[in-house]
Each structure stands twice: as C-alpha cells, then as structure tokens.
PDB file of N, CA, C and O in Angstrom:
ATOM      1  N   UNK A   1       5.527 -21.422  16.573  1.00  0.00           N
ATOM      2  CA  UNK A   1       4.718 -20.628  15.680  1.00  0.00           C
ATOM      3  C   UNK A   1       3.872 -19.674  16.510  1.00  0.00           C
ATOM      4  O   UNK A   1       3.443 -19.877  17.646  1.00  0.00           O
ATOM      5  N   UNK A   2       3.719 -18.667  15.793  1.00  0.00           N
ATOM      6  CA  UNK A   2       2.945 -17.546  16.291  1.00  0.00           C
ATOM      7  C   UNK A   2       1.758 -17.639  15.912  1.00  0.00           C
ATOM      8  O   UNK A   2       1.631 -18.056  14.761  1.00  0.00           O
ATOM      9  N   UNK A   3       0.830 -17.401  16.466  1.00  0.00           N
ATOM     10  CA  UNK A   3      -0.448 -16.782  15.565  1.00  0.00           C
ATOM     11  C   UNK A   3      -1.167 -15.993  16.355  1.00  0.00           C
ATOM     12  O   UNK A   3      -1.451 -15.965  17.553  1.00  0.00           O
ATOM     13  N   UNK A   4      -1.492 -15.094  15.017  1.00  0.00           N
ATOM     14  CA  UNK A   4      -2.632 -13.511  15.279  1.00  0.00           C
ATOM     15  C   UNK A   4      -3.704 -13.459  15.130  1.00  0.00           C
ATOM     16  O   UNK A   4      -3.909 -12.976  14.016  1.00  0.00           O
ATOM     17  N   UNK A   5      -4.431 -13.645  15.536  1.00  0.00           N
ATOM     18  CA  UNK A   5      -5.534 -12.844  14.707  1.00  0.00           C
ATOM     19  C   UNK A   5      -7.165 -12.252  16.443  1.00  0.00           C
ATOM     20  O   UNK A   5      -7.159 -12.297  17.673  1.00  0.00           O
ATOM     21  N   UNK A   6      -7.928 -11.921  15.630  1.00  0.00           N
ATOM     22  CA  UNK A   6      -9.115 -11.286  16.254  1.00  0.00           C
ATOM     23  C   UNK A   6      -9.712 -12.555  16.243  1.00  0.00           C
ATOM     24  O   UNK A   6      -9.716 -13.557  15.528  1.00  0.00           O
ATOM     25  N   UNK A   7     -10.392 -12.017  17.655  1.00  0.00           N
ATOM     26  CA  UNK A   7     -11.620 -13.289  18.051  1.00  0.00           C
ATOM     27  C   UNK A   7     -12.948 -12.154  18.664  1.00  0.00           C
ATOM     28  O   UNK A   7     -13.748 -12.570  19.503  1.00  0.00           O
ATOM     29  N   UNK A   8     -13.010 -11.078  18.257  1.00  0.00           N
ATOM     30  CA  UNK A   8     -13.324 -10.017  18.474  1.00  0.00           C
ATOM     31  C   UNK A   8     -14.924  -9.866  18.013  1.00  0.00           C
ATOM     32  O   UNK A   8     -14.762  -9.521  16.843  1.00  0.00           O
ATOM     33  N   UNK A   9     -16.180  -9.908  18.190  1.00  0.00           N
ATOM     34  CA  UNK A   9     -17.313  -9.947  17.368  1.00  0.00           C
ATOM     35  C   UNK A   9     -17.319  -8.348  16.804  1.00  0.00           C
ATOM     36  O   UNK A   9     -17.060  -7.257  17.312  1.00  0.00           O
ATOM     37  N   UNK A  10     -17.564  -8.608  16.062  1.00  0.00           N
ATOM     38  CA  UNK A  10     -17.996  -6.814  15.137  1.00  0.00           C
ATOM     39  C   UNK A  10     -19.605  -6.596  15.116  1.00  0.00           C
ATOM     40  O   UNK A  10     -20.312  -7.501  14.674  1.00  0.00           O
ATOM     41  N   UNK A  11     -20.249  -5.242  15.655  1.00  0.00           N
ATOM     42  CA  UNK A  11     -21.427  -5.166  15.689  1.00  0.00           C
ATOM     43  C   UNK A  11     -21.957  -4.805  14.160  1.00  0.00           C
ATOM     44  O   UNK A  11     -20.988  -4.524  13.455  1.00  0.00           O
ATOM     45  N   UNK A  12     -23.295  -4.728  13.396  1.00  0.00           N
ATOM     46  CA  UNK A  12     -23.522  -3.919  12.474  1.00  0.00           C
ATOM     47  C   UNK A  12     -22.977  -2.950  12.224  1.00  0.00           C
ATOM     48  O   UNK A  12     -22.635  -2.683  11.072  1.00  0.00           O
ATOM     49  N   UNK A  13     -22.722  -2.054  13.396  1.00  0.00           N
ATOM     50  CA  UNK A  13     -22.560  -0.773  12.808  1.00  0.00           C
ATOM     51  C   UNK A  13     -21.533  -0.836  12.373  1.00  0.00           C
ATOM     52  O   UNK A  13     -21.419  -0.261  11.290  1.00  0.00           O
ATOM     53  N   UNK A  14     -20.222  -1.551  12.952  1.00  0.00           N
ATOM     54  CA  UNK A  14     -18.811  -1.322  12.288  1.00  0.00           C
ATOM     55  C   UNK A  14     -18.681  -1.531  11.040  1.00  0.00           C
ATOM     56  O   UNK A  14     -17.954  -0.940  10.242  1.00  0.00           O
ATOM     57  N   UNK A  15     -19.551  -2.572  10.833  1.00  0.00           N
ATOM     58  CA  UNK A  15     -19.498  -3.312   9.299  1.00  0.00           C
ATOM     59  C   UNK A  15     -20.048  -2.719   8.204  1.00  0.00           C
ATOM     60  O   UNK A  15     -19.839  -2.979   7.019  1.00  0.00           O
ATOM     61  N   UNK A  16     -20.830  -1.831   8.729  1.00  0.00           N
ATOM     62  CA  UNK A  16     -21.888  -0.560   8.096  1.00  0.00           C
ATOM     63  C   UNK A  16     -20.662   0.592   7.613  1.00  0.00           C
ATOM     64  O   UNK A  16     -20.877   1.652   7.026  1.00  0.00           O
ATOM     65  N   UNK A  17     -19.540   0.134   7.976  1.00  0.00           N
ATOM     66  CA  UNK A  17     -18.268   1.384   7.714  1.00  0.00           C
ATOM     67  C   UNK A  17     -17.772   0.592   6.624  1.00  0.00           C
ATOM     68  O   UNK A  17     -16.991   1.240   5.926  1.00  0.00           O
ATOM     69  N   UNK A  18     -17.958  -0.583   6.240  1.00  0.00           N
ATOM     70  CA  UNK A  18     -17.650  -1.420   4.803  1.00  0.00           C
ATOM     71  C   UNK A  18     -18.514  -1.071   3.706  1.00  0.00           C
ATOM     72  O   UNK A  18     -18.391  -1.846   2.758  1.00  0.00           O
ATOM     73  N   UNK A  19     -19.468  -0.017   3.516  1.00  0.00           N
ATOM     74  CA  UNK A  19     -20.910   0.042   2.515  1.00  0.00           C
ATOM     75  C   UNK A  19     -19.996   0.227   1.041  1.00  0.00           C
ATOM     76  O   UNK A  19     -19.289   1.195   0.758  1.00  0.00           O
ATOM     77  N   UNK A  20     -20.311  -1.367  -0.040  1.00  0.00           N
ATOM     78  CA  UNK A  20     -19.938  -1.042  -1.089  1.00  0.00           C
ATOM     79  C   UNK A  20     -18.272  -1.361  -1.117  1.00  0.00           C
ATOM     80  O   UNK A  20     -17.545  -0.916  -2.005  1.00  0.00           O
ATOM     81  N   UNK A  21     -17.928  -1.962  -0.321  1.00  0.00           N
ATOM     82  CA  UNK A  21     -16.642  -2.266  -0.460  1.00  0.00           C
ATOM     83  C   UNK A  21     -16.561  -3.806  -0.695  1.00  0.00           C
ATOM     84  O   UNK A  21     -17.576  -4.453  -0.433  1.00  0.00           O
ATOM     85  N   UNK A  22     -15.178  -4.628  -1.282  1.00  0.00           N
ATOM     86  CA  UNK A  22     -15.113  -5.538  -1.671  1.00  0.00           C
ATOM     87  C   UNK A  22     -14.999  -6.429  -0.199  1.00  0.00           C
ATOM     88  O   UNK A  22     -15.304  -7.622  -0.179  1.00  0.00           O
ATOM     89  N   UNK A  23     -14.376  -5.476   1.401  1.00  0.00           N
ATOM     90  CA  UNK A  23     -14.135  -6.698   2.130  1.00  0.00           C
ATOM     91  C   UNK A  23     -15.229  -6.818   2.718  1.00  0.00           C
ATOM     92  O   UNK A  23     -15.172  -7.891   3.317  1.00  0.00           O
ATOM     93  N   UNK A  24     -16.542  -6.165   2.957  1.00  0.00           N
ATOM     94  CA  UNK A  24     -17.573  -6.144   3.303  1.00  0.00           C
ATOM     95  C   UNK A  24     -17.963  -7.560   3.001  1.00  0.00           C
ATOM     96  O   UNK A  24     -18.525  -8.251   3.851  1.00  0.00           O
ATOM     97  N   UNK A  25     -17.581  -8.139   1.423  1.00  0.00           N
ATOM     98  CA  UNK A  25     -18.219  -9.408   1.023  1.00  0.00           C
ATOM     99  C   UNK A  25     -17.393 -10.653   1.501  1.00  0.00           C
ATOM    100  O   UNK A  25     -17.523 -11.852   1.252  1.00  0.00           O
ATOM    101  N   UNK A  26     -16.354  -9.848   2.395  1.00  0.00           N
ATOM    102  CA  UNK A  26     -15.434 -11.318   2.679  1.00  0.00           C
ATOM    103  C   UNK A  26     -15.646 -11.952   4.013  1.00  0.00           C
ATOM    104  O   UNK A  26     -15.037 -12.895   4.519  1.00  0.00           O
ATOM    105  N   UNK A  27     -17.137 -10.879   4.717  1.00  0.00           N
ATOM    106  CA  UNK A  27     -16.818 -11.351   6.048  1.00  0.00           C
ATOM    107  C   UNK A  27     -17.854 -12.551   6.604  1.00  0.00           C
ATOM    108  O   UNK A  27     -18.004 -13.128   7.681  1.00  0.00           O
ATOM    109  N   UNK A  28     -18.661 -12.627   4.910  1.00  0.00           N
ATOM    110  CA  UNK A  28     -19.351 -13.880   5.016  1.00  0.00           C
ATOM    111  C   UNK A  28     -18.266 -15.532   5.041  1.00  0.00           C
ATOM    112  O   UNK A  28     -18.554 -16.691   5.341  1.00  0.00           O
ATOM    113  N   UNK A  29     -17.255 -15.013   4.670  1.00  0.00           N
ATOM    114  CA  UNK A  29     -16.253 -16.376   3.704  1.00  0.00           C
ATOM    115  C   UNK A  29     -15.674 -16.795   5.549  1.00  0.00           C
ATOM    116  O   UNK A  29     -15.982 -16.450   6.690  1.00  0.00           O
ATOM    117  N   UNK A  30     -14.667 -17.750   4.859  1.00  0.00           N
ATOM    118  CA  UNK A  30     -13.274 -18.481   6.283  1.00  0.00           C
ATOM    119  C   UNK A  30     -12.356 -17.269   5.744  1.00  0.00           C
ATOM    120  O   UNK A  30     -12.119 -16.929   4.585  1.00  0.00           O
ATOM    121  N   UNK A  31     -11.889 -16.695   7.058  1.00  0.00           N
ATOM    122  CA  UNK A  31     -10.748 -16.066   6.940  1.00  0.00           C
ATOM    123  C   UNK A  31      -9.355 -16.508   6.399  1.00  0.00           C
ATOM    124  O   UNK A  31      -8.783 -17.595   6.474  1.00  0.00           O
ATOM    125  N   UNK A  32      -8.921 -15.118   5.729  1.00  0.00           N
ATOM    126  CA  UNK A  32      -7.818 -15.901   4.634  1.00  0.00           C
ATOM    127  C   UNK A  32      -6.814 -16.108   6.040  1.00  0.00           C
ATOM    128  O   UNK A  32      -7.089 -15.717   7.175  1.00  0.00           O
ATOM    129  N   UNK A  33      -5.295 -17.008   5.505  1.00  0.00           N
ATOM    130  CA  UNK A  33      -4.106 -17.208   5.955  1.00  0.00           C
ATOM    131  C   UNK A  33      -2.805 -16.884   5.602  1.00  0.00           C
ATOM    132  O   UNK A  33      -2.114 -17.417   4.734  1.00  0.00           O
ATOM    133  N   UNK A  34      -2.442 -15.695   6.567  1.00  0.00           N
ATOM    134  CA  UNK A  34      -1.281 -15.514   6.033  1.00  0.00           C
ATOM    135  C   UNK A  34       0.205 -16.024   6.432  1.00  0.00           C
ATOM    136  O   UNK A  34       0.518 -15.856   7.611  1.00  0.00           O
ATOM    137  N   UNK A  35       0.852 -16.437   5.844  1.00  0.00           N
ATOM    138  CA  UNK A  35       2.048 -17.529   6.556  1.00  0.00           C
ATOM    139  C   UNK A  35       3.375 -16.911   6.500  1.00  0.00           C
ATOM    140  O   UNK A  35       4.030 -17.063   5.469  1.00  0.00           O
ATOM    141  N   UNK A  36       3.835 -16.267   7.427  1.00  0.00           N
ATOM    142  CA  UNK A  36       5.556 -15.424   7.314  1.00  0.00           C
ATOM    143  C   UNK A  36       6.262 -16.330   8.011  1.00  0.00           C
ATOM    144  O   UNK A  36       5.952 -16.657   9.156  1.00  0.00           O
ATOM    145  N   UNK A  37       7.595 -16.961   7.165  1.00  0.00           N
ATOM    146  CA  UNK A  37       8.140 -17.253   7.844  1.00  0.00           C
ATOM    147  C   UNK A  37      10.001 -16.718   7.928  1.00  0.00           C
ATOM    148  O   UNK A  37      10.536 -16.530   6.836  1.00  0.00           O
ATOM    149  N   UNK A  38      10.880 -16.505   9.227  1.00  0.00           N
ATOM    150  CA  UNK A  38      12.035 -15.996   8.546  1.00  0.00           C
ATOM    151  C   UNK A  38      13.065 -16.765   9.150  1.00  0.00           C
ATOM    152  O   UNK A  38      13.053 -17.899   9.630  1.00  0.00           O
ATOM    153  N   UNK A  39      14.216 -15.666   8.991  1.00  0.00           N
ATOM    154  CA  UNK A  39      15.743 -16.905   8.922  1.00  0.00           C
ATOM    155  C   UNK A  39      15.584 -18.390   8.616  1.00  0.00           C
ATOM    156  O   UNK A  39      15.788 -19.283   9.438  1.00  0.00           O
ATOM    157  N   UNK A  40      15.231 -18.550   7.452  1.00  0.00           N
ATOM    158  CA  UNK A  40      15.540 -19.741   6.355  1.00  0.00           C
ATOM    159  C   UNK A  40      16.700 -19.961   6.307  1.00  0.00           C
ATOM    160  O   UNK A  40      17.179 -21.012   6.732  1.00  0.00           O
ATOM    161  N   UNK A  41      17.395 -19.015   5.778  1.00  0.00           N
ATOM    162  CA  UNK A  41      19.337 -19.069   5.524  1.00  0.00           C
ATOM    163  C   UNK A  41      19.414 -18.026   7.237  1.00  0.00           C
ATOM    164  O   UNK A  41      18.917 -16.908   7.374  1.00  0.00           O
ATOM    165  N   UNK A  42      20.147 -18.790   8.296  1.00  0.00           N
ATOM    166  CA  UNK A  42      20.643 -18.211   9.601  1.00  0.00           C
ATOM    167  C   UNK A  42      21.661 -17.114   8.900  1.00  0.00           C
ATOM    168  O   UNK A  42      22.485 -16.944   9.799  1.00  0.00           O
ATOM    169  N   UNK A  43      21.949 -16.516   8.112  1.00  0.00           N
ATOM    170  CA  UNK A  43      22.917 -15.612   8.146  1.00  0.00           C
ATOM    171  C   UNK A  43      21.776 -14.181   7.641  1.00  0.00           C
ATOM    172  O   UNK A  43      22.072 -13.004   7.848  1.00  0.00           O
ATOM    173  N   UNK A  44      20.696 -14.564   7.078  1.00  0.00           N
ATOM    174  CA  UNK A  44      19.927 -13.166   6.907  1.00  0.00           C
ATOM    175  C   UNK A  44      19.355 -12.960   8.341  1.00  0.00           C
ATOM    176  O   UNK A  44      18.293 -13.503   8.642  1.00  0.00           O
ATOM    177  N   UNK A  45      20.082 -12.135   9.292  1.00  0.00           N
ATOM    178  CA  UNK A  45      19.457 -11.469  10.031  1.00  0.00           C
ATOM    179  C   UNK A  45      18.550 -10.596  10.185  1.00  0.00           C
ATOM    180  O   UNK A  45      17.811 -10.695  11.165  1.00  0.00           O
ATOM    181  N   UNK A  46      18.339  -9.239   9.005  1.00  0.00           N
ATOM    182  CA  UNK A  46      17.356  -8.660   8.580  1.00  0.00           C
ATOM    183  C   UNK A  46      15.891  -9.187   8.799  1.00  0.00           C
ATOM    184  O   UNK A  46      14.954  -8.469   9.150  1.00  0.00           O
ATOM    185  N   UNK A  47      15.810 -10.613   8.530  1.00  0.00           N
ATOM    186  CA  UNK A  47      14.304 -10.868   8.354  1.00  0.00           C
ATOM    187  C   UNK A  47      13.801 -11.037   9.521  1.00  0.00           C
ATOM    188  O   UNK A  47      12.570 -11.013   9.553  1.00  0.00           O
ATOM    189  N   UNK A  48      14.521 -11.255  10.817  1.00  0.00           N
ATOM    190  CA  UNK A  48      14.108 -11.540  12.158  1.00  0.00           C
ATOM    191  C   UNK A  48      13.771  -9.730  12.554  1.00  0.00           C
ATOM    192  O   UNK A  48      13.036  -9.585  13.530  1.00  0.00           O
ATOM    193  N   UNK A  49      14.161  -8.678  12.001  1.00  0.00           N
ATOM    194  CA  UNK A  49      13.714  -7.465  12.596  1.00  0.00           C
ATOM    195  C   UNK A  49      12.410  -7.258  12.010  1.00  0.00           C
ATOM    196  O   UNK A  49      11.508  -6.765  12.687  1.00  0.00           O
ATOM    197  N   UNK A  50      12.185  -7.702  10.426  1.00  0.00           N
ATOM    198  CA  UNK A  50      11.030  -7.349  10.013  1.00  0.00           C
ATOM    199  C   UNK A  50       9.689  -8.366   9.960  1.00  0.00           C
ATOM    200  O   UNK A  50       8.601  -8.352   9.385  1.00  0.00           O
ATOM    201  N   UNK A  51      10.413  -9.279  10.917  1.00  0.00           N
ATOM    202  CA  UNK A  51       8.727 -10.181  11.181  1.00  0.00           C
ATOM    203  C   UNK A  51       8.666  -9.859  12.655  1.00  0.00           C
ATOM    204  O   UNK A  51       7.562 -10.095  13.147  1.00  0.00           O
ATOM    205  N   UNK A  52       9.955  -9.179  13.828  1.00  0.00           N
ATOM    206  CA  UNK A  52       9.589  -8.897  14.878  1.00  0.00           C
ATOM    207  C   UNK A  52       8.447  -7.645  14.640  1.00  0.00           C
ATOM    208  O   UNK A  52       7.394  -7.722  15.273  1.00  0.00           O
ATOM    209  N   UNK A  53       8.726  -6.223  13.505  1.00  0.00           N
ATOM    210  CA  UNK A  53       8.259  -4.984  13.165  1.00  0.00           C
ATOM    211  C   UNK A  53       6.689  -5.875  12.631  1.00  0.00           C
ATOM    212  O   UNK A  53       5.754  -5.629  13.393  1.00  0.00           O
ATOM    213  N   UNK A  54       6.493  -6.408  11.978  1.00  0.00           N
ATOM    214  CA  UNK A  54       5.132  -6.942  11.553  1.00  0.00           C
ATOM    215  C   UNK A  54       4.311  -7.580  12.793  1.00  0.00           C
ATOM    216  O   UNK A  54       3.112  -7.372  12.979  1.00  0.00           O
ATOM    217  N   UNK A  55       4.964  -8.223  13.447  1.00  0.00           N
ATOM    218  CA  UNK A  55       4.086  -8.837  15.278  1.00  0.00           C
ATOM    219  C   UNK A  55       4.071  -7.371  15.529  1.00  0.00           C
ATOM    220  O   UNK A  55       2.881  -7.109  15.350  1.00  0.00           O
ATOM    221  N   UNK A  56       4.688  -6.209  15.847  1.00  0.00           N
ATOM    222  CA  UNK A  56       4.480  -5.512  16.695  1.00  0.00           C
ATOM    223  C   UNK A  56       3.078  -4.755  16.217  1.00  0.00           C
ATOM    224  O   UNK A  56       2.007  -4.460  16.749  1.00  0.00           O
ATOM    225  N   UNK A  57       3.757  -4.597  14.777  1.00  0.00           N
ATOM    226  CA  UNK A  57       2.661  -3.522  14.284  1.00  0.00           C
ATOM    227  C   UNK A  57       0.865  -4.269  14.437  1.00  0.00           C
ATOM    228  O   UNK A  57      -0.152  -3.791  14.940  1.00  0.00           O
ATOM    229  N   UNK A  58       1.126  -5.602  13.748  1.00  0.00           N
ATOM    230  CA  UNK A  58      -0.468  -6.350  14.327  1.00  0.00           C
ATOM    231  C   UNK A  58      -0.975  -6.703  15.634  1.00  0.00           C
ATOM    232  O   UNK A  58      -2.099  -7.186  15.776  1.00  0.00           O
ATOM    233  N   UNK A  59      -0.038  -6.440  16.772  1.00  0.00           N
ATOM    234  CA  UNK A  59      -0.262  -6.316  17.984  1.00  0.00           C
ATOM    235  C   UNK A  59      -1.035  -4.198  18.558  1.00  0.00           C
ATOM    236  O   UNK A  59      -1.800  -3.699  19.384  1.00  0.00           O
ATOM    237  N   UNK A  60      -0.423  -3.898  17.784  1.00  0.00           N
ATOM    238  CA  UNK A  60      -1.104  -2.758  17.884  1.00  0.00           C
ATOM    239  C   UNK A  60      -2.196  -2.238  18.369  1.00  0.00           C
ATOM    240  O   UNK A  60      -3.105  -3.045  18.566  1.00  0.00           O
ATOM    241  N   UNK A  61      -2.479  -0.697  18.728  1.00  0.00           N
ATOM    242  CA  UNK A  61      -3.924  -0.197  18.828  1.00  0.00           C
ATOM    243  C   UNK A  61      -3.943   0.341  17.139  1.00  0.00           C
ATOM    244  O   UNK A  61      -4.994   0.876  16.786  1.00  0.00           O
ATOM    245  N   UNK A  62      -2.880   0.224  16.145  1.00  0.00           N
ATOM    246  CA  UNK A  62      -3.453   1.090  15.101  1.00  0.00           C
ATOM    247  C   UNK A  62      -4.919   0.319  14.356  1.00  0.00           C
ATOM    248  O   UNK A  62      -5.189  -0.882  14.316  1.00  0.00           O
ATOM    249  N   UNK A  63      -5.694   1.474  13.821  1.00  0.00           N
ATOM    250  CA  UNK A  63      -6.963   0.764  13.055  1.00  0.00           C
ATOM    251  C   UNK A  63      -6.825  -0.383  12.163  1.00  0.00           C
ATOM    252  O   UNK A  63      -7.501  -1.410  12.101  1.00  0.00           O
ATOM    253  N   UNK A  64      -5.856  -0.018  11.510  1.00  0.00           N
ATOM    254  CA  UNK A  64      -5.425  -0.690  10.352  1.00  0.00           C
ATOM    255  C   UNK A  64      -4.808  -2.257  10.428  1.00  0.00           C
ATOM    256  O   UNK A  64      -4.944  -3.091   9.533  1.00  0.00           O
ATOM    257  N   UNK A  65      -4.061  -2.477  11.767  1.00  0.00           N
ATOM    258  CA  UNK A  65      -4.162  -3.938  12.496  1.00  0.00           C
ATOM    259  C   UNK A  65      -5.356  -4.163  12.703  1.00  0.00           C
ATOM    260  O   UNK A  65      -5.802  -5.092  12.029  1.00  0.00           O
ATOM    261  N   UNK A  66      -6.367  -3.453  13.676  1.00  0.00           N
ATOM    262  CA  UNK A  66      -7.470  -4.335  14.110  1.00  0.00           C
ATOM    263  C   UNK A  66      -8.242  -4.900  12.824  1.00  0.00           C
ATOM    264  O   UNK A  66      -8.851  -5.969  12.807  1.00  0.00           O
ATOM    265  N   UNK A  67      -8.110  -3.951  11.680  1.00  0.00           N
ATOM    266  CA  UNK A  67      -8.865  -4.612  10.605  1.00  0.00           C
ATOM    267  C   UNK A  67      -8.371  -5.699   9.728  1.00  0.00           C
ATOM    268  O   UNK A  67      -8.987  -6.301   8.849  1.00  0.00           O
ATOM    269  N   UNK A  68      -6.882  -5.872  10.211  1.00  0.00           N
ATOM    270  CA  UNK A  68      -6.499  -6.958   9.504  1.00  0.00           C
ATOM    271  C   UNK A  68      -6.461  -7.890  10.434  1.00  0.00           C
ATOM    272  O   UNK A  68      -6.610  -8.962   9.847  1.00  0.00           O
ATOM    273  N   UNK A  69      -6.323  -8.093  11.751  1.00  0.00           N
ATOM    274  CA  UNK A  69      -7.238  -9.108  12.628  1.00  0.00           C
ATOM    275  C   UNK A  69      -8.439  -9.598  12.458  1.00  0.00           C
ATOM    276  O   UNK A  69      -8.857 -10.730  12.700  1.00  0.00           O
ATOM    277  N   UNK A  70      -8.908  -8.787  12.078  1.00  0.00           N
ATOM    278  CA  UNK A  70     -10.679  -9.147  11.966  1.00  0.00           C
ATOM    279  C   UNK A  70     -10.493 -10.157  11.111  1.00  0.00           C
ATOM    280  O   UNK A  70     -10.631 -11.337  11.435  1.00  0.00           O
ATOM    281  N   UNK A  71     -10.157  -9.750   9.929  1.00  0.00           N
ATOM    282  CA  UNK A  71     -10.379 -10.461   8.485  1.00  0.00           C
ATOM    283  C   UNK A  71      -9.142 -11.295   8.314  1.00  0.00           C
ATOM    284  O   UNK A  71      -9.279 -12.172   7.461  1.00  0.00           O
ATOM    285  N   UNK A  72      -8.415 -11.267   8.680  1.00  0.00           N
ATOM    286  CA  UNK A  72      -6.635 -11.934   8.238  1.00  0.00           C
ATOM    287  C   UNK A  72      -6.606 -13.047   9.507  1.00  0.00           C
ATOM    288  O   UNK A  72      -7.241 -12.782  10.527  1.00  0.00           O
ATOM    289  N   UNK A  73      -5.890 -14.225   9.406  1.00  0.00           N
ATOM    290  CA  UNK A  73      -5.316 -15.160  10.445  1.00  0.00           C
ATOM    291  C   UNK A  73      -3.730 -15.068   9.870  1.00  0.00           C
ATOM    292  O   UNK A  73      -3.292 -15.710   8.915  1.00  0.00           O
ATOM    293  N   UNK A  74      -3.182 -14.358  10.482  1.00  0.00           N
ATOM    294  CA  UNK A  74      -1.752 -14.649  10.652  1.00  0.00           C
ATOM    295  C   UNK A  74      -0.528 -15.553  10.961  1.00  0.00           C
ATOM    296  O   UNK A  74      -0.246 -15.236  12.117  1.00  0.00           O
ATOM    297  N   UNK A  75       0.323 -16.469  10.578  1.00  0.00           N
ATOM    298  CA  UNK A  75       1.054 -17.342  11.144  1.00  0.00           C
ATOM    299  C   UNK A  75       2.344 -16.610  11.036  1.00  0.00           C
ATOM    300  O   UNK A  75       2.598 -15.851  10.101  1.00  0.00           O
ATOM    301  N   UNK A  76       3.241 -16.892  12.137  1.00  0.00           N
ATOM    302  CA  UNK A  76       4.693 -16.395  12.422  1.00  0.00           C
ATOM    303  C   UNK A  76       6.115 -17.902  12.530  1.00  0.00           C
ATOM    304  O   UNK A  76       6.424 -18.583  13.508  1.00  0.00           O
ATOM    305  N   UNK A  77       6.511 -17.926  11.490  1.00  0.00           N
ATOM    306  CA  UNK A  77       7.867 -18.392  12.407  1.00  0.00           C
ATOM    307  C   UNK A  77       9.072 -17.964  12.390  1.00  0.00           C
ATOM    308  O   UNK A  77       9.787 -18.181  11.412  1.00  0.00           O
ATOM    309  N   UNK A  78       9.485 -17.319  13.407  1.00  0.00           N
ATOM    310  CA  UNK A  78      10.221 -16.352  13.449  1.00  0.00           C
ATOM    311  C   UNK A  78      11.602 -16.796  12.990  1.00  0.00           C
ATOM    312  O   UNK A  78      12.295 -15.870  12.567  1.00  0.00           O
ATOM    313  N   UNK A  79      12.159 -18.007  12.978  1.00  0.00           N
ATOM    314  CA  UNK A  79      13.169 -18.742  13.091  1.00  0.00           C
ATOM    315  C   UNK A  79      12.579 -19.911  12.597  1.00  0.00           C
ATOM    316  O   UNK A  79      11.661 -20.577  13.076  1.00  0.00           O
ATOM    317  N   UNK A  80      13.485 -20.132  11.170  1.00  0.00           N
ATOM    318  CA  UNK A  80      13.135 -21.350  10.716  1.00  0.00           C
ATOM    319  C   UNK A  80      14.290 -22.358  10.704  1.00  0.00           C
ATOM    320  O   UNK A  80      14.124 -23.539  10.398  1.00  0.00           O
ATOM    321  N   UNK A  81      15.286 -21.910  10.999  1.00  0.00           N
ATOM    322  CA  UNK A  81      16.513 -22.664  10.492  1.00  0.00           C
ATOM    323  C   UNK A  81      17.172 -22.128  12.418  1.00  0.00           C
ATOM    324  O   UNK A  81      17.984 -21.234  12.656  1.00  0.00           O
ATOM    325  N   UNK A  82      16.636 -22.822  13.210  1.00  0.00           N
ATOM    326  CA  UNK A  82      17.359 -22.317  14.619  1.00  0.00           C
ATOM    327  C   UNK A  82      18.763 -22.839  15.064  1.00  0.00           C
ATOM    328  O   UNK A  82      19.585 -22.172  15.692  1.00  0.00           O
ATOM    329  N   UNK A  83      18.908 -24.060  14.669  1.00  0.00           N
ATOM    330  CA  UNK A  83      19.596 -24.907  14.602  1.00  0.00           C
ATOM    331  C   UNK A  83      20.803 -24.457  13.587  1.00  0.00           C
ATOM    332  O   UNK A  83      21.891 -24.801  14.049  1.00  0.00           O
ATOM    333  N   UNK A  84      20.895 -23.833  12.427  1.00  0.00           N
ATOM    334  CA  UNK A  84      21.558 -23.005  11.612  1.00  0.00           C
ATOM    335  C   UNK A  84      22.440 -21.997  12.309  1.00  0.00           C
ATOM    336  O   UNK A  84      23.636 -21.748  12.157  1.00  0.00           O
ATOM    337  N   UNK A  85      21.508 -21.474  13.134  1.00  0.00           N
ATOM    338  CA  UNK A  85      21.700 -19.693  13.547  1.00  0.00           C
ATOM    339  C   UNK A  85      22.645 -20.220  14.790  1.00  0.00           C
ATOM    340  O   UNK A  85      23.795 -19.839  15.006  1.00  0.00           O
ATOM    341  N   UNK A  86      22.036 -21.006  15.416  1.00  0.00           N
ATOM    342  CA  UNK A  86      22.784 -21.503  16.543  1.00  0.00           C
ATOM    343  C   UNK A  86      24.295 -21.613  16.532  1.00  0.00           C
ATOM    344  O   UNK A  86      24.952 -21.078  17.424  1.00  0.00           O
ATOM    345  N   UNK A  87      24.902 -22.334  15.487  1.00  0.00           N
ATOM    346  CA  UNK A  87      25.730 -22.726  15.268  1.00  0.00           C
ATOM    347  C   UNK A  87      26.538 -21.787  14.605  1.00  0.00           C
ATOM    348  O   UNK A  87      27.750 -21.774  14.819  1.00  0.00           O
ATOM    349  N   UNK A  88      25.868 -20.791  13.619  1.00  0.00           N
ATOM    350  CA  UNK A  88      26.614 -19.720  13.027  1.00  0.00           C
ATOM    351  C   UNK A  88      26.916 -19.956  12.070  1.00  0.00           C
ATOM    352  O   UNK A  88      28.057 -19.579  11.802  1.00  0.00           O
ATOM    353  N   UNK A  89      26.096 -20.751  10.883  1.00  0.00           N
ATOM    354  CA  UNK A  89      26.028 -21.282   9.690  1.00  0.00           C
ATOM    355  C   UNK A  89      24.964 -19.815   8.711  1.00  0.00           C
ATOM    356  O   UNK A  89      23.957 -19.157   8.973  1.00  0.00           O
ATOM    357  N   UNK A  90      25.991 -19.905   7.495  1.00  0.00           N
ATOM    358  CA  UNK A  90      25.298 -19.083   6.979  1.00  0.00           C
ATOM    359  C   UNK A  90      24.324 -19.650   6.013  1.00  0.00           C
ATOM    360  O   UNK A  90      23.381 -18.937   5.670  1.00  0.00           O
ATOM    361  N   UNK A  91      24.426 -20.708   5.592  1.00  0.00           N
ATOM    362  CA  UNK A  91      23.402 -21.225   4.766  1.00  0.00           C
ATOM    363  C   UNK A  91      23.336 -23.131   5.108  1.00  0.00           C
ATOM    364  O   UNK A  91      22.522 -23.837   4.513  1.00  0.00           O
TER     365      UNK A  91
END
C-alpha cells in the first residue's frame, strides 16, 4: 500500500486564502480517507495506468495536489489481485 499525504504545517496566512470557504472549516476536523484500489480483475490493465497518473499527479508541484495533501490522506493499492495478473488470469 501506498500512502500520500502532507505532513506539511500551513501558516495563517495560507489558510487566510480559505476566507468563507467550506474547506477552511475542515481543517479543524481528522483528515478525510481516500482508498483507490486497482487490478481487482488482472485482465483490466487500464486501471494500473490511472492510479499510476493519480500517484504522479499527487506527487506533484501542482497547487491543486498540495491542497489535496493538506486536507486528503490518500491510500494506493496498485495491484490487488497480483497473484491473478501473475499468472494471466482474467478474472
């Protein structure tokens, strides 16, 4: 398993860029969890490009990752069925 997220402290001022917004009120709460997991059935290959494209993109410098670091905990398993894929089983 993978996991993402920020361990990053945020000063006032950044948070001062939340004025009046709903996540402003979330950064009192536990950060939510988000859980991706892919190749369930080893024959959808597709889903291993688009949870590699989702690590990359939350690995990022874009803004829009760091803010879902901040606030988001991410889980990855990239391969759920390895043992499937291995073998060349499609379901």
């Amino acid at each position: 398993m993978v996991t993402i997220e920020s361990e990053e402290k945020w000063t006032e001022e950044q948070y001062e860029t939340f004025e009046n917004n709903p996540i402003k009120k979330q950064t009192k709460k536990k950060k939510k969890i988000v859980f991706v997991g892919a190749r369930v059935h080893p024959g959808e290959t597709p889903s291993s490009y688009v949870c590699q494209g989702m690590i990359n993109f939350l690995l990022s410098d874009n803004p829009v990752a760091k803010i879902l670091r901040h606030f988001v905990t991410f889980k990855f398993i990239p391969m759920l069925n390895p043992d499937g894929v291995f073998v060349g089983n499609y379901r």
